[in-house]
C-alpha positions in Angstrom: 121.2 40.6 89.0 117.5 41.8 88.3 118.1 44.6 85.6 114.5 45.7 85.9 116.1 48.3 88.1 117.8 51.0 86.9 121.1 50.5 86.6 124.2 53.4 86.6 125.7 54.3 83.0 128.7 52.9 82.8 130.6 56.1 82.6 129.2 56.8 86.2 130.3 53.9 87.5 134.2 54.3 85.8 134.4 57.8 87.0 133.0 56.7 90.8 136.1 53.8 90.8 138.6 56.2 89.4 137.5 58.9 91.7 136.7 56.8 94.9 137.1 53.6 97.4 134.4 50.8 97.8 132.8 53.0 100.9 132.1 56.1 98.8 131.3 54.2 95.9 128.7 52.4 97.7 127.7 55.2 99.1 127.1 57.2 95.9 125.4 54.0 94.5 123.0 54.0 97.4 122.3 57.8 96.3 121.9 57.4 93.2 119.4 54.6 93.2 117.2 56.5 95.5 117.6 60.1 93.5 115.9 57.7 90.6 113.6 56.2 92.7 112.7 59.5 94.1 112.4 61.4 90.3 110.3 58.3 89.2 108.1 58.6 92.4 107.6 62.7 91.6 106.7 61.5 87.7 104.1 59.4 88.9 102.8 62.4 91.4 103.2 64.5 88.1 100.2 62.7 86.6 98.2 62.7 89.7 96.7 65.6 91.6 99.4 65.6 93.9 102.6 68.5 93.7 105.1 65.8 92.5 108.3 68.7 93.2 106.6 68.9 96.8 108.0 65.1 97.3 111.2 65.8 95.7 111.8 69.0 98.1 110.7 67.3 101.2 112.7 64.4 100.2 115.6 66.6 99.6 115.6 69.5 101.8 118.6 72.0 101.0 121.0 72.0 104.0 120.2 75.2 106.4 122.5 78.3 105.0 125.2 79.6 106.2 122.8 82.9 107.6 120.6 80.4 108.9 122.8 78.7 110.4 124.3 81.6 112.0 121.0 83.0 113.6 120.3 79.2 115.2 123.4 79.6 117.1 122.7 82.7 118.5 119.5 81.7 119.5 121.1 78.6 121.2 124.0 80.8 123.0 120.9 83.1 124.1 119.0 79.9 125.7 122.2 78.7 127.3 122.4 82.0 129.1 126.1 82.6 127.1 124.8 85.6 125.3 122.5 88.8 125.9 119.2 89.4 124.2 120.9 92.6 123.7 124.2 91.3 122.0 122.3 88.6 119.8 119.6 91.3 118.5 122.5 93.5 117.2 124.0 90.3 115.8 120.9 88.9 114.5 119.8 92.4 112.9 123.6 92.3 111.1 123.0 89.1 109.6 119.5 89.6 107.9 120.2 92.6 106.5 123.4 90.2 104.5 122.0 88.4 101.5 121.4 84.8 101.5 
């Protein structure tokens, strides 16, 4: 195997077969050599005049929250006709004024 790439610690890779089956462990390889890739990729932009934690967030975008997630389904059920304006304003007024 080339070892010029980086290669999980040892310790990772015990605690991914004690934890896991060949899918997930494959799977959680997979991730990790592309979380390194990515961090070496936003080190680089670090040293350039490019916004290296730019990358890194549009690379790995935080999954919509549960708020957000909310108001997008209100929004559908108000384009698919199964809910009033009226109904999903109250709604939608309810849920920004809950924190994030």
């Amino acid at each position: 195997m080339n070892q010029s790439y980086p290669v999980p610690p040892p310790e990772l890779l015990d605690q991914w077969c004690m934890e896991n089956n060949w899918r997930d462990i494959a799977i959680q390889a997979a991730q990790w050599g592309a979380d390194q890739e990515l961090e070496a990729c936003c080190e680089l932009l670090d040293e350039l005049p490019y916004d290296g934690p730019m990358l890194y967030d549009a690379r790995r975008p935080k999954p919509p929250s549960l708020k957000e997630q909310a108001l997008l389904v209100i929004d559908t059920a108000v384009n698919d006709y199964r809910m009033s304006s009226d109904a999903a304003s109250i709604i939608r007024r309810a849920l920004e004024a809950l924190n994030d």
